[in-house]
C-alpha positions as CSV (number, residue, x, y, z in Angstrom):
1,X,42.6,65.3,-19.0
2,X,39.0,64.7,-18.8
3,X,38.4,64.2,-22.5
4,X,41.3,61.7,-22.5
5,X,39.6,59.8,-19.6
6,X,36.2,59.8,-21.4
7,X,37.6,58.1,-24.5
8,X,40.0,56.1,-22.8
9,X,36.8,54.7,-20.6
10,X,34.6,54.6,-23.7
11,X,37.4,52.7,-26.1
12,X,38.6,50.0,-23.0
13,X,35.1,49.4,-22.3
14,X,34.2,48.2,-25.9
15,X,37.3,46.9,-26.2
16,X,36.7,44.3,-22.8
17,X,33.0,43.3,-24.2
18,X,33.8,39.6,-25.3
19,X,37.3,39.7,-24.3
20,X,39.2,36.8,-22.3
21,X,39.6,39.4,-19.3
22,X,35.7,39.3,-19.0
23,X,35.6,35.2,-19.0
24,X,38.4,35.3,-16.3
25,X,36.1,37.4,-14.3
26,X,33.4,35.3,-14.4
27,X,35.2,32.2,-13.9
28,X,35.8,33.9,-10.5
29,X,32.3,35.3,-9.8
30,X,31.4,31.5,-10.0
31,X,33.6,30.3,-7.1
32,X,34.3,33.6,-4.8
33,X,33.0,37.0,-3.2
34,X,31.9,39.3,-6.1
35,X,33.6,42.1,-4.3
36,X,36.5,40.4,-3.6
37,X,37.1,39.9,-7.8
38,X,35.6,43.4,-8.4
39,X,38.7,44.7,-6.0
40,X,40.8,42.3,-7.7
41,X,40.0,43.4,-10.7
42,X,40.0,47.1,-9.7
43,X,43.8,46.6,-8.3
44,X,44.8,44.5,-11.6
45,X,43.4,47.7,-14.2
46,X,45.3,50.2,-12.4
47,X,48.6,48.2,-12.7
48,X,48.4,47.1,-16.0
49,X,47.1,50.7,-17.6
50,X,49.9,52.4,-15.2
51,X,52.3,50.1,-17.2
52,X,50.4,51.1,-20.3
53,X,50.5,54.5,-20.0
54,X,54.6,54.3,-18.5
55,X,55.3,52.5,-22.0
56,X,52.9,55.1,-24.2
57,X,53.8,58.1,-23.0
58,X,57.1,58.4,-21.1
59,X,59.1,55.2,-22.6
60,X,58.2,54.3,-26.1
61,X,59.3,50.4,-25.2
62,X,57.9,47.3,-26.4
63,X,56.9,44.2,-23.7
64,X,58.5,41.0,-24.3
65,X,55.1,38.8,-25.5
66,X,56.5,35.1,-25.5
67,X,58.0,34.8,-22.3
68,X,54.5,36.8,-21.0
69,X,52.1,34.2,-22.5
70,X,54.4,31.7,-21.2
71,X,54.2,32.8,-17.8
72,X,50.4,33.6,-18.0
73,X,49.8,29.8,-19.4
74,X,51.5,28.3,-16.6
75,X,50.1,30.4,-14.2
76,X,46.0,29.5,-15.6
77,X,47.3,25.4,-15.5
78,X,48.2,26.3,-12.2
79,X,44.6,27.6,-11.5
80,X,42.8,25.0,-13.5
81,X,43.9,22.1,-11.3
82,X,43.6,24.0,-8.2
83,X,40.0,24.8,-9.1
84,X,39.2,21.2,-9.9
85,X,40.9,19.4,-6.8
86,X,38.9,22.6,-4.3
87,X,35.9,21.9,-6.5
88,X,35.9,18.0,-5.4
89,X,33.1,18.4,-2.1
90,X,29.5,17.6,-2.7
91,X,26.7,20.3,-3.5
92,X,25.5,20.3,0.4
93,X,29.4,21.0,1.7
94,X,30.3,23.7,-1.0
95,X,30.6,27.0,0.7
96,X,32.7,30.1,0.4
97,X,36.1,30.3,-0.3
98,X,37.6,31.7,2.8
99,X,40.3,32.5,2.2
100,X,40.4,36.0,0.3
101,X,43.6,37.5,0.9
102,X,44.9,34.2,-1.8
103,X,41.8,34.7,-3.8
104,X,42.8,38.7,-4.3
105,X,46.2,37.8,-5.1
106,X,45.2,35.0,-7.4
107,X,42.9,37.7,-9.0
108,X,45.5,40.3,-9.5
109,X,47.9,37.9,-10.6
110,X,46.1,36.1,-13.7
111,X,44.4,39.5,-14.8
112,X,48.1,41.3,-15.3
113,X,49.9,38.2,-16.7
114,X,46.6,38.0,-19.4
115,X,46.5,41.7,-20.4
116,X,49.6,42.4,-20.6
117,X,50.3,42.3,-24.0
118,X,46.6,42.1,-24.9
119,X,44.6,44.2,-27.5
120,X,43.4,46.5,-24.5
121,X,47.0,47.5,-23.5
122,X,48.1,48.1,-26.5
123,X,44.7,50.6,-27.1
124,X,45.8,52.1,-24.0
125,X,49.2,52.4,-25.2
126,X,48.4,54.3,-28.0
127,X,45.9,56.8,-26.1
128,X,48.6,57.7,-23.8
129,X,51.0,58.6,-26.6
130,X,48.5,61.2,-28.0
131,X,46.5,62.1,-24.8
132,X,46.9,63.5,-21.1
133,X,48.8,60.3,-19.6
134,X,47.1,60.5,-16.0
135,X,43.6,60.9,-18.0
136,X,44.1,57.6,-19.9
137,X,45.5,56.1,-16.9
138,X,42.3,56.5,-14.4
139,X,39.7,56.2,-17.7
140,X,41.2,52.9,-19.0
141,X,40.8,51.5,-15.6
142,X,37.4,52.5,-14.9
143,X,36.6,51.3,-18.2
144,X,37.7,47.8,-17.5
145,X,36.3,47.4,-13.9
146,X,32.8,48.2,-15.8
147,X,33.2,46.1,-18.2
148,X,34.3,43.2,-16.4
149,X,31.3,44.2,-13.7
150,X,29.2,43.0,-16.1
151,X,30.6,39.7,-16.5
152,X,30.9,39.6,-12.5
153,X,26.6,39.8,-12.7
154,X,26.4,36.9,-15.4
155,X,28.3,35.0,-13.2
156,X,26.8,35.5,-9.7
157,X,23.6,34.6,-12.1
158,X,24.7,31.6,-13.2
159,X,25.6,30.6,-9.8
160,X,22.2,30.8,-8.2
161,X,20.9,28.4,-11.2
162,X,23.3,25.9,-11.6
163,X,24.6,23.3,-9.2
164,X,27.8,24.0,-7.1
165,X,30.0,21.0,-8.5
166,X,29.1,21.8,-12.0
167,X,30.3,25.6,-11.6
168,X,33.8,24.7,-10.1
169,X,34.0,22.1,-13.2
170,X,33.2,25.0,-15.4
171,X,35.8,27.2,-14.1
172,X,38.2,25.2,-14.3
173,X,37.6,24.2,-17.4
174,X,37.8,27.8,-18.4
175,X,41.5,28.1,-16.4
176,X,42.9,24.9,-18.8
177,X,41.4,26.6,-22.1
178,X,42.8,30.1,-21.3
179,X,46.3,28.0,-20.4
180,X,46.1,26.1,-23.3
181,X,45.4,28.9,-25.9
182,X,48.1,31.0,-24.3
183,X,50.6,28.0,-24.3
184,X,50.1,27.1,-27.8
185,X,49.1,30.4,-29.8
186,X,51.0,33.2,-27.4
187,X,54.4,31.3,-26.0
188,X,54.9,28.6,-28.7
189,X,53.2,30.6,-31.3
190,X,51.6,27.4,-32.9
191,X,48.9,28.9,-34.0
192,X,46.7,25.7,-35.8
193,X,47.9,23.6,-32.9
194,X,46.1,26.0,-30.6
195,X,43.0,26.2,-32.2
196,X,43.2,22.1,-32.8
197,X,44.1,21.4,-29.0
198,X,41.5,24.2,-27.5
199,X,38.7,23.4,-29.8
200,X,38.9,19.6,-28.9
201,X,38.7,20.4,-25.2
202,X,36.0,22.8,-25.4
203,X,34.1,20.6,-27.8
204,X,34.7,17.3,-25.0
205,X,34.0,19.5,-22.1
206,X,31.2,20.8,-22.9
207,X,29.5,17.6,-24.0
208,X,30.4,16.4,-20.4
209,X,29.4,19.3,-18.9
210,X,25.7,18.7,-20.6
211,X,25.4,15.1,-19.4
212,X,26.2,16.0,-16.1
213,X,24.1,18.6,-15.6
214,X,21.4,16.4,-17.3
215,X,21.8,13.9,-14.5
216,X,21.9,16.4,-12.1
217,X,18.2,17.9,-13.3
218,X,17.2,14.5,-13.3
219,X,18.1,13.4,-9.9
220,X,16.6,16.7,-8.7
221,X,13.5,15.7,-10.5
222,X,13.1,12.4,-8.7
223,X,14.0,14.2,-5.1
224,X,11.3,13.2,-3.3
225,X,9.6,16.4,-1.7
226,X,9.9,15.3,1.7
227,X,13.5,15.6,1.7
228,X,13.2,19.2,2.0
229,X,11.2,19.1,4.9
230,X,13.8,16.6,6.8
231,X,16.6,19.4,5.8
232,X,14.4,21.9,7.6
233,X,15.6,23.0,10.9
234,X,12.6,24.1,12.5
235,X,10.8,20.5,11.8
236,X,14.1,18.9,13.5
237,X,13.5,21.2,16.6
238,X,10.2,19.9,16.7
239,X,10.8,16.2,16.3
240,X,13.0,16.5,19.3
């Protein structure tokens, strides 16, 4: 059991660096509690290896993958404008989602629809047909909540350095390409389509994403420095 949990950990790990799962993760790190994603996360791994290992070792069955990606596409749309209309206040009003019972579930929800299917499940699959099913199960999930940790740090990173607006832009963004790609290469299986229509929104989006934040430096720039000092609420106490 614990040699199938070490390569189980060892083989999902790898397997996560780079993947979509990781880019989901930090598409929520930039918008909500890091430890309410890591336990989303966390909850998602062990239901989508326990499926894993149900299908590897004790039913031999295949999942259905068009009707999957079709469900995961409309379910990262979904996100993608929901991001974008709660990412609408100013810089000085952005706080906290507060709401992380939704959040959780919203976490749970995309990471199952994406990996099912997904090169990491099928890994997983395999392991548990070969291996100690209950030592693949726990070492597959470990392996994923580490690997996604890491892209939970790159985004609470990015969030202390780049402006609030421009973050919630980004991630939802990231919700329509992940839709997109899905829709197009996974339910419809158009495969040049996908890589036409997802290229061409990356490419626009990130040129607008550089203006913006150009601006954004700029008007920082040109802040004069006794703005801070108004903000300050010791030097309003005084004044009054």
């Amino acid at each position: 059991m614990l040699a199938a949990a070490l390569i189980s950990l060892g083989v999902v790990f790898v397997a996560e660096l780079g993947d979509k799962s990781q880019l989901i993760t930090m598409t929520f790190a930039l918008r909500h509690r890091w430890w309410v994603v890591l336990t989303g996360v966390g909850i998602a791994a062990f239901l989508v290896h326990g499926i894993s290992v149900t299908i590897g070792h004790f039913l031999g069955l295949a999942l259905p993958e068009r009707p999957i990606a079709f469900a995961a596409a409309v379910a990262f749309l979904g996100f993608a404008v929901w991001t974008w209309r709660t990412g609408g206040t100013s810089d000085d009003e952005a706080k906290p989602v507060a709401e992380p019972r939704f959040i959780l579930f919203a976490v749970i929800s995309s990471f199952v629809l994406a990996e099912l299917g997904d090169k990491t499940m099928l890994a997983t699959v395999a392991l548990a047909s070969d291996n100690h099913w209950a030592g693949v199960w726990v070492g597959a999930t470990v392996g994923m909540v580490l690997a996604d940790a890491v892209a939970i740090v790159v985004g609470r990173l990015m969030h202390r350095r780049l402006p609030e607006r421009l973050l919630h832009m980004l991630a939802s963004v990231l919700f329509l390409l992940f839709g997109l790609w899905m829709l197009f290469h996974g339910a419809l299986e158009w495969h040049t389509a996908a890589v036409a229509v997802t290229g061409s929104v990356a490419v626009a989006a990130a040129a607008a994403g550089i203006v913006g934040w150009v601006r954004w430096r700029r008007a920082r720039a040109a802040m004069p420095p006794q703005r801070a000092d108004d903000a300050d609420p010791a030097n309003a106490t005084d004044a009054g």
